[in-house]
N, C-alpha and C positions, 0 to 999 in steps of 0.2 A: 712414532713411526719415523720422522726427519732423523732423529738418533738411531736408531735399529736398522735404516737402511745404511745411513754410511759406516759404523762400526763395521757391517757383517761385510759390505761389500769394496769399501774407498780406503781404509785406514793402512798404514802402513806400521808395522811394527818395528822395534830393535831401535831406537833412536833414545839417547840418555838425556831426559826430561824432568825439571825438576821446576816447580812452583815459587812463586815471588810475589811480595804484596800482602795484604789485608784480607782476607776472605772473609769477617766481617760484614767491611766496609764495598763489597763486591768489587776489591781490586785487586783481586789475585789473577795473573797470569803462568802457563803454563810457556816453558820453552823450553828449545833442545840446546841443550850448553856447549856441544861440539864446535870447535873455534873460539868462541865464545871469552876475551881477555881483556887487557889494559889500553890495547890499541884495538878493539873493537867500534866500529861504526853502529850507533844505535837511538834511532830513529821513536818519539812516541808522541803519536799522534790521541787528542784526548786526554785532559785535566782532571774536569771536573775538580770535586772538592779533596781527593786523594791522591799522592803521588808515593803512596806508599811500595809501589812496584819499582819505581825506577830508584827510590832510594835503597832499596834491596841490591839489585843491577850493580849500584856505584856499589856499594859493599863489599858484595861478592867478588866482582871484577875488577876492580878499581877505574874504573871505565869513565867515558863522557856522554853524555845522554844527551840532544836535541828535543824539545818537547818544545806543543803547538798547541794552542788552542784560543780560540778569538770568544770564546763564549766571555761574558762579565763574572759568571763562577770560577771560571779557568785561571781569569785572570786575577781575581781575589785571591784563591789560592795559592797563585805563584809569587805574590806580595807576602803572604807569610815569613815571618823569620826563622824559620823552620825549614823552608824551600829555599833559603840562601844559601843552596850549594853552588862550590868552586866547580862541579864538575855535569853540571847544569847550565843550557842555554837553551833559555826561552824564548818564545817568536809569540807575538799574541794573534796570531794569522791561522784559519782554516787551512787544512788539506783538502786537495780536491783533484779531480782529474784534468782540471784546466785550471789558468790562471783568474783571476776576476773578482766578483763578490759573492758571498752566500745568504738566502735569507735564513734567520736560525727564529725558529718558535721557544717560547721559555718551557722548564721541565712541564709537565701531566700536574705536578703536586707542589705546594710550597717547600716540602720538603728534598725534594727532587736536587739532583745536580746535574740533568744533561740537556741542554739547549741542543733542539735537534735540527737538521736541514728539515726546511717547508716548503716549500712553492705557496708562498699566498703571500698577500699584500696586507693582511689585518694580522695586527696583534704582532706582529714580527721584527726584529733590528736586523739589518745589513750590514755584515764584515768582510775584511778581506780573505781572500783567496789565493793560493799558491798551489802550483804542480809540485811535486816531487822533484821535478828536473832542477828544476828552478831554487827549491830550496838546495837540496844537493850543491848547488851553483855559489850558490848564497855562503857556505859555509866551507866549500874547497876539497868535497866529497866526492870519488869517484865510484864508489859502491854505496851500500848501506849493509849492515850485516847481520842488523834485526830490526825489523819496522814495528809496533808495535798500534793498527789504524782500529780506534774505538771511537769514530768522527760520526756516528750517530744517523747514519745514513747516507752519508759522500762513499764508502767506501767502493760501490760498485765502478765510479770513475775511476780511483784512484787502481785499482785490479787493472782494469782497462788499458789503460796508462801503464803500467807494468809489463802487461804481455803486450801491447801493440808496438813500445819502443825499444822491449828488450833492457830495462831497465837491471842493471846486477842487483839485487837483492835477494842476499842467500834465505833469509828468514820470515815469514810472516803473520804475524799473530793477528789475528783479524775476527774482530765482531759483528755477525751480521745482523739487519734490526726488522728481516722478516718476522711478522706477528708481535712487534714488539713498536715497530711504529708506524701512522694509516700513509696508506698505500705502498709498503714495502711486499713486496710477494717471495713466497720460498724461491719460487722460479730462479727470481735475479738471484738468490746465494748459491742456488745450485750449478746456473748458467756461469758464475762470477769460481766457483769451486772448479770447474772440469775445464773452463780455460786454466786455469792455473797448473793442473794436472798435465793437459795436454801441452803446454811452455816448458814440463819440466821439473813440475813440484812435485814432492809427493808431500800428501796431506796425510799428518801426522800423529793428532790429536784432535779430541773435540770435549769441551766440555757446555753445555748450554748450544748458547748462538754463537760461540767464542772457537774458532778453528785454529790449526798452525801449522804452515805449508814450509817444507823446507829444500830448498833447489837441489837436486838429488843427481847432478852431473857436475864431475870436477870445478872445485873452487876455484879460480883463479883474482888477484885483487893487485889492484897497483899502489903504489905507494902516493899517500894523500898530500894536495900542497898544502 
């Protein structure tokens, strides 16, 4: 029903969209390639044990990627010699819609790769946190030009954060973790979906929980220090 209402009524068509990553390994992502080149700003929030989408990304576009993630999976991962790309810069720090710490729960399964946000004091490690501003800040970014937030349940601040400061960020690829982790509710993706809409996006794609919003009034981008 969550699918069959937004296809028939929220989707926007006509936008040239093409798939990247592992499908697999559940790391495939879908985006819209419009802009999309060597001097592209591109944000990916979300390790886990695959980074086979953003190795795609450099590929294709010969691009630099940003990627985040404080989980101890994340960071195993990016310790591979395989993940020693030139066009790769890693941060072992959470996204979030404010600066701070996060508590992260370890995966459902031994086999799992996603430490998710929790609220609770058992069972759980504490990492840092960063806003978008602030990373942005951090690396001399005055736009972003595809964010790519699979942060496991932060993402509703991080939305937040987007439309409350008016952040540039032309692209959004965003996984929501209603029904997929406890206490997330549809509610928040659909409330977290129609602000996006009403800032300006139009919502482009849907596959699963996995959306892709892309700012739908003239680009404009400054030249980055």
């Amino acid at each position: 029903m969550r699918i069959l209402l937004k296809r028939a009524l929220l989707i926007s068509r006509g936008f040239p969209l093409s798939s990247y990553g592992k499908e697999e390994s559940g790391c495939a992502y879908t985006v819209c390639t419009d802009g999309l080149g060597p001097d592209s700003v591109i944000y990916s929030g979300g390790v886990g044990k695959d980074v086979s989408f953003e190795h795609a990304l450099v590929k294709k576009f010969n691009c630099n990627v940003v990627l985040f993630d404080p989980s101890p999976i994340g960071i195993a991962t990016m310790k591979q010699a395989e993940n020693n790309n030139p066009n790769f810069r890693f941060f072992p720090v959470g996204l979030a819609g404010q600066p701070g710490t996060l508590r992260l729960a370890p995966p459902f399964t031994p086999e799992g790769d996603s430490w998710f946000s929790y609220n609770s004091q058992v069972g759980t490690i504490e990492v840092p946190c960063v806003d978008l501003v602030t990373l942005m800040e951090k690396n001399g970014h005055r736009h972003v030009d595809l964010l790519k937030i699979d942060v496991e349940g932060a993402e509703y601040g991080i939305i937040d954060q987007i439309v409350r400061q008016n952040i540039p960020v032309r692209q959004i690829v965003v996984e929501f973790h209603d029904g997929i982790l406890p206490g997330v509710r549809l509610r928040q993706s659909l409330s977290s979906t129609f602000k996006l809409m009403r800032h300006g996006y139009k919502f482009i794609f849907e596959t699963g929980n996995t959306d892709v919003f892309f700012w739908a009034r003239p680009w404009k981008t400054e030249k980055n220090g």
